[in-house]
C-alpha positions, -999 to 999 in steps of 0.1 A, spaced: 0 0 0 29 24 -3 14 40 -37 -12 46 -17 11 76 -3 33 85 -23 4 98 -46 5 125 -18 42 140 -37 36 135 -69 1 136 -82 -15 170 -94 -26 193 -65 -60 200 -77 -68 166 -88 -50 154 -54 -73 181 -31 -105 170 -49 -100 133 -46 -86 137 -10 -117 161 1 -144 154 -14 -147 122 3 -142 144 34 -168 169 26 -193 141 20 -189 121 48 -189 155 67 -223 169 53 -235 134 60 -226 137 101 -238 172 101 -272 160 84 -279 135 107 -274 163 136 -298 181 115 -321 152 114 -318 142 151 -326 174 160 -357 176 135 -368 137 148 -366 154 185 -385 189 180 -416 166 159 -414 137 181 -406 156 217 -408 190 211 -394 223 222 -376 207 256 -360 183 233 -347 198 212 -334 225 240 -320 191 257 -301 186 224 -285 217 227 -273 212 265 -259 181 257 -239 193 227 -212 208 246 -202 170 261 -205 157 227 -180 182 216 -159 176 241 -155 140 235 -145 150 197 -121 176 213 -101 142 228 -111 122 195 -91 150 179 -65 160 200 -51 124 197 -60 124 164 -50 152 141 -16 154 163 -11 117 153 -21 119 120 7 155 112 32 133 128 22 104 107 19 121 81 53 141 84 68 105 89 57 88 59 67 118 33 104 113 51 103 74 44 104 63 78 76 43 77 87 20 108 83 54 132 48 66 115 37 26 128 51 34 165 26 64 164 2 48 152 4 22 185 6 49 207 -21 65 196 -46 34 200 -28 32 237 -38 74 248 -75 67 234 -82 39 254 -66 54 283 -82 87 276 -116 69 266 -122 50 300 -113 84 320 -141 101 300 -169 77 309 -161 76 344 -158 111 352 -191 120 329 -212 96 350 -200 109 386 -206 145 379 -241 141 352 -265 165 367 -243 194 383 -228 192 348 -256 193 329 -264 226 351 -233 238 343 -239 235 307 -271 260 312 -295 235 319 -327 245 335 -351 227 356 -378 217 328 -348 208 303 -328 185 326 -348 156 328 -345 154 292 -308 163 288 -301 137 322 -317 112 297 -300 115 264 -266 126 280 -267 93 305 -269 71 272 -244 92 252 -215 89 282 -212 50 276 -206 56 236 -174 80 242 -150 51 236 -169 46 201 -173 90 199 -132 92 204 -124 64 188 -141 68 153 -130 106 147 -96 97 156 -90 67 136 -104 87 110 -79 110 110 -52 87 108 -66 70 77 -70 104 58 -30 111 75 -24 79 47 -42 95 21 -76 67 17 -99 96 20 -127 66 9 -124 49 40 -127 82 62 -159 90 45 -172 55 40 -173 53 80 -186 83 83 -218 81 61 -218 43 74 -224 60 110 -250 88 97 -269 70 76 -276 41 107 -284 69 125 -308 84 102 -327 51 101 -324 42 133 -336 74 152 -375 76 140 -374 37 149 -361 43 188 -382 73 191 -418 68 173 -421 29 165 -403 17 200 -417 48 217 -384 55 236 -386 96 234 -352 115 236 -332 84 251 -340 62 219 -319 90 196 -292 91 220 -292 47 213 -294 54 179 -267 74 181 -243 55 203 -253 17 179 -242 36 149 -210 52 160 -201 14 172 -209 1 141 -185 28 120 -154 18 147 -160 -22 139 -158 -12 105 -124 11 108 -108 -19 128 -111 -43 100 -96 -25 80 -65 -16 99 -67 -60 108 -73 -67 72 -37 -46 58 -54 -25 33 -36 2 55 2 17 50 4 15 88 6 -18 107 -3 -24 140 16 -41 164 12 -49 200 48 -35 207 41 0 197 16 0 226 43 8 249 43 48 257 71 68 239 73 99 261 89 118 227 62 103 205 36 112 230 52 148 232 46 149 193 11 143 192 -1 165 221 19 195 208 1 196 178 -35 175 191 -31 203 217 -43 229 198 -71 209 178 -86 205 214 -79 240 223 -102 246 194 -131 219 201 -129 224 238 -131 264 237 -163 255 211 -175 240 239 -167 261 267 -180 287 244 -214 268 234 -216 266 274 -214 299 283 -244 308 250 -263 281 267 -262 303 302 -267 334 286 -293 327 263 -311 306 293 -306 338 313 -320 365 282 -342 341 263 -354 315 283 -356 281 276 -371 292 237 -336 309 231 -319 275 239 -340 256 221 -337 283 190 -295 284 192 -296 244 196 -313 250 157 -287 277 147 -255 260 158 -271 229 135 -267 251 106 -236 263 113 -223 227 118 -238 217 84 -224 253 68 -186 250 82 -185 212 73 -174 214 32 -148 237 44 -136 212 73 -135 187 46 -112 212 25 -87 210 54 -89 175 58 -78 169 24 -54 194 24 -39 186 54 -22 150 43 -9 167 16 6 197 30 24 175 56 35 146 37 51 175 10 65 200 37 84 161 49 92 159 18 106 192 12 82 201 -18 78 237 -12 57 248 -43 37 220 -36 29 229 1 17 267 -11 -2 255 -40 -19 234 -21 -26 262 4 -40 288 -19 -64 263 -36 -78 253 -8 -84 287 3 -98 298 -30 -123 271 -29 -131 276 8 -141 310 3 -164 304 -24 -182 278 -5 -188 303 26 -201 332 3 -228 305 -6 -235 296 27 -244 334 31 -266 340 5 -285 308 15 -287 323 52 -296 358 41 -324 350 14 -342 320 34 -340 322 72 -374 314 81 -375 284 58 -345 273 77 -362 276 113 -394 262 96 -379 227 89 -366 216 123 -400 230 142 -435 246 140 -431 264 169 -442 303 154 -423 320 181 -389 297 180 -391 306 139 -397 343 150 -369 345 167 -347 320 149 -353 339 116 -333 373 128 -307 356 147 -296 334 122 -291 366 100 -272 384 125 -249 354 134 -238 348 97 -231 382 90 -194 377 81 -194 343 77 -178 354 44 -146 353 67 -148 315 77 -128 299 50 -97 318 55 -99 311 91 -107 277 89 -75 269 62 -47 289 79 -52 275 114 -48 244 94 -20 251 81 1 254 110 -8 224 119 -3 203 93 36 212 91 38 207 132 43 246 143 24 241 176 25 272 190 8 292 159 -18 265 156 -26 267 188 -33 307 188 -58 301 160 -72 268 166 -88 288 198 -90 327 185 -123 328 170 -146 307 205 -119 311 230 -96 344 227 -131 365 209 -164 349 214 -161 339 251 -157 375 262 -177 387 238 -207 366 250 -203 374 285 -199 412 280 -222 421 253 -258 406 266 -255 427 298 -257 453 273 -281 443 244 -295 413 258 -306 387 237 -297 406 205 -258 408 222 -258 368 222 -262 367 184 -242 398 176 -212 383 192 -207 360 168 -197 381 135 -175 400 155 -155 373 169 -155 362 130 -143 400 125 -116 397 148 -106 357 135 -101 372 104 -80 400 110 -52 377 135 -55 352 104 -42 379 79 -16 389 103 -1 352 107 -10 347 64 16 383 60 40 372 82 42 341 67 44 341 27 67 317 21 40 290 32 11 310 16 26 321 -15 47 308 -44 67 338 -56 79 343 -17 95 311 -13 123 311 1 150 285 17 127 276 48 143 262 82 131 229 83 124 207 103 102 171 107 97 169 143 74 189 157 90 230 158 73 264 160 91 292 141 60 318 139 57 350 158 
């Protein structure tokens, strides 16, 4: 299977980025529909306090993929860097420790999530009439984080390889279970909230039986072995230097989503919770083609920046923020021309679609910016600088939004909740084009330049 990544150093970069990310964008828009479509199952089948649970619960579900990545995407740039330097024997000793942190990090998770269930579901903005619901779909959720952490990161180390297929094949395996399997837990078995959160938990099981086969079956470039079990310390270094800031960035969405959760709960009742648990949906659904834009730029840009192919690594860069872009700025006419056929499709509430309608406007004001964002935080990553992928993993939720949220409703109110969102885009955008300028060489051909290089994990941006 060794073609299977060198393809990554000498096939065509746009051919290469559309047959690495379109598999990623697909299997993507196919987990973001079936949040969609839990979401719609739970405000016709439970209602309004269902689908407000949903949105409490989202937090811990985003925390879980903040692990699944962390040990992930670090892996995978190692790997990655590994096998465009040939040493294929190290990107396997990696790949072992990486199966050895999840199930460490896996077991912690459930048993820490079942101790503290209701005061965190409290924390999370929970209010009395939502918590029964949310203590129900959360207490079924906590015993799938194994299969949660496990799926998105063995996914990430299979698109690290460059089988994009496989990455989306388990991903639309898991959504489209769960798309059939929800209305059957919640309408035909009569199971309420708690049957989606089973639905949920059987499919993502499924998807990880299917991702272990075919690391068992050698259809892989990476072998397992029992040996590479055993903790490196400089391996394990490796993966949380750069995994640390892809949690930084799931974990301040998060914190983030937690503190919109109490604010909205405090300004807009349980009807604004219910109404942002719709419009962080669509966000999902709208970021997700440009997440699958990174994703298949990101084996490329680190197996060619191991491989010392400089052109390569900025080609690949611009394209993908070319076509990034253009997919945001159709996002935003979509938000700004249909809003209330939006709300309209997940309820029939009149007053969640009243309010929904405006705040959805006002929250993807400058979504325009999101592509840019999105690719050079990537970036960094991919080519193991830590330290500047760190700073914009979390910029936009954790160094902007956070204090924007908690300043700007004492202020406007409800409106201040929705308004915080485009300028924490504003201000993304602007520390994104500061790192893109003092940066060229990575960003643009005609700056190249001889770089200091380095495989290991290094950080060499102000």
């Amino acid at each position: 299977m060794k073609q299977q990544s060198e393809q990554l150093g000498t096939e065509q970069i746009p051919k290469l980025l559309y047959k690495l990310s379109l598999p990623a964008i697909v299997g993507l828009l196919v987990m973001a529909f079936y949040n969609i479509v839990d979401a719609i199952y739970v405000g016709w089948g439970v209602g309004t306090l269902g689908v407000a649970a949903l949105t409490i619960a989202f937090p811990v579900q985003m925390l879980v993929t903040a692990l699944g990545g962390a040990i992930g995407i670090g892996g995978a740039s190692a790997i990655s860097r590994r096998l465009g330097a040939g040493e294929t024997d190290r990107a396997d000793q990696i790949f072992g420790n990486i199966i050895a942190i999840l199930v460490v990090v896996s077991v912690l998770g459930v048993i820490l999530g079942m101790v503290f269930l209701t005061p965190m579901l409290y924390l999370f903005g929970s209010s009395d009439t939502i918590l029964p619901y949310a203590s129900e779909y959360v207490g079924v959720i906590l015993y799938g984080i194994v299969f949660f952490a496990t799926l998105f990161t063995l996914n990430n180390v299979v698109r690290a390889e460059g089988n994009a297929k496989i990455a989306m094949f388990t991903m639309i395996l898991s959504a489209g279970l769960n798309i059939a399997l929800t209305p059957v837990f919640i309408f035909v078995l009569d199971m309420g909230i708690r049957g989606a959160a089973y639905a949920t938990v059987l499919s993502q099981g499924v998807a990880v039986v299917y991702l272990v086969y075919y690391f068992a079956s050698g259809k892989s470039t990476l072998s397992f072995k029992v040996a590479n079990l055993t903790p490196r310390l400089s391996i394990i270094e490796e993966i949380l230097a750069i995994g640390t800031s892809a949690f930084a960035r799931q974990a301040s969405l998060s914190i983030m989503l937690i503190v919109a959760n109490n604010m909205l709960s405090i300004h807009g009742g349980d009807l604004g919770v219910a109404v942002f648990g719709i419009i962080n949906r669509v966000m999902m659904l709208s970021i997700m083609p440009c997440l699958g834009i990174v994703q298949g730029m990101l084996p490329i840009v680190g197996f060619n920046y191991g491989a010392r192919q400089h052109h390569r690594v900025s080609e690949t860069i611009l394209l993908s923020i070319k076509v990034a872009t253009l997919i945001v700025c159709v996002t935003f006419l979509a938000i700004m021309i249909f809003p209330q056929l939006i709300m309209s499709i997940f309820t029939d509430d009149t007053e969640v679609i009243a309010m929904g309608q405006g705040a959805l406007r006002i929250v993807f004001m400058l979504v325009l910016t999101a592509g840019i964002q999105v690719v050079s935080g990537a970036v960094f990553q991919a080519i193991g600088q830590a330290r500047a992928a760190f700073i914009l993993s979390v910029a936009r939720h954790g160094l902007f939004l956070l204090p924007l949220l908690l300043l700007l409703p004492f202020f406007f109110q409800l409106t201040g909740v929705w308004l915080a969102f485009p300028l924490a885009d504003l201000m993304a955008f602007l520390l994104s084009a500061w790192y893109i300028k003092h940066n060229q060489e990575l960003f643009f051909p005609a700056k190249l330049r001889q770089w200091s290089y380095s495989v290991s994990s290094s950080d060499q941006t102000p």
